[in-house]
N, C-alpha and C positions, 0 to 999 in steps of 0.2 A: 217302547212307547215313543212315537213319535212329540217333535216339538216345534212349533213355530215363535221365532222369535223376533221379535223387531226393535230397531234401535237408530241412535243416529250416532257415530263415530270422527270424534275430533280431537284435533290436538288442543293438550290445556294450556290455559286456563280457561274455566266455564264461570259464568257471572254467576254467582251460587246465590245471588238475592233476587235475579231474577227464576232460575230454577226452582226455586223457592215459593215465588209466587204462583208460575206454574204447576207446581204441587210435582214436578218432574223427579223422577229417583236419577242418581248418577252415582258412575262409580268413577273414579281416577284409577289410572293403570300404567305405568311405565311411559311417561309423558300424554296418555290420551287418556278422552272421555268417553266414557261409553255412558250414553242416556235410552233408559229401556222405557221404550212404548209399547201402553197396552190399546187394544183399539177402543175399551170402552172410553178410557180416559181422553184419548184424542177424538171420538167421538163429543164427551160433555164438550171440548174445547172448539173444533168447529161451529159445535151450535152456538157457543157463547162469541166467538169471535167473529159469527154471522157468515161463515165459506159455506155455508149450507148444505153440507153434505149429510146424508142420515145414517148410513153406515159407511165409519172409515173400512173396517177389516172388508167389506164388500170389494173394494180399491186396493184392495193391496197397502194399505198405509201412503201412498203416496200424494200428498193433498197439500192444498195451501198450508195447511195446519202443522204438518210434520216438515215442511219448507221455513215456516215460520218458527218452529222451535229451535231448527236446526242454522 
């Protein structure tokens, strides 16, 4: 079974109160972060943060929106 995955990958530390408010999942890993994006979630987050996009996953994830999480 195939799998599509999307994330944004950085070195930590990650501000965990704003990930938080984002409702974002993270994992820490051998100094990085790996934060997993789903598109419906970056989708609610577009619209609420007005980038106007309707479907992220259409985009490939690439959007103001995963720019700005990241």
């Amino acid at each position: 079974m195939g799998h599509s995955i999307s994330a944004i990958i950085g070195r930590a530390p990650i501000n965990k109160e704003k990930a938080a408010q984002y409702d974002l999942p993270f994992f820490v890993e051998n100094g990085f972060v790996i934060v997993a994006l789903d598109p419906s979630h970056a989708d609610y987050w577009d619209e609420k943060l007005g980038y106007g996009y309707e479907n992220v996953s259409d985009i490939l994830m690439d959007t103001k929106c995963t720019h700005f999480f990241g």
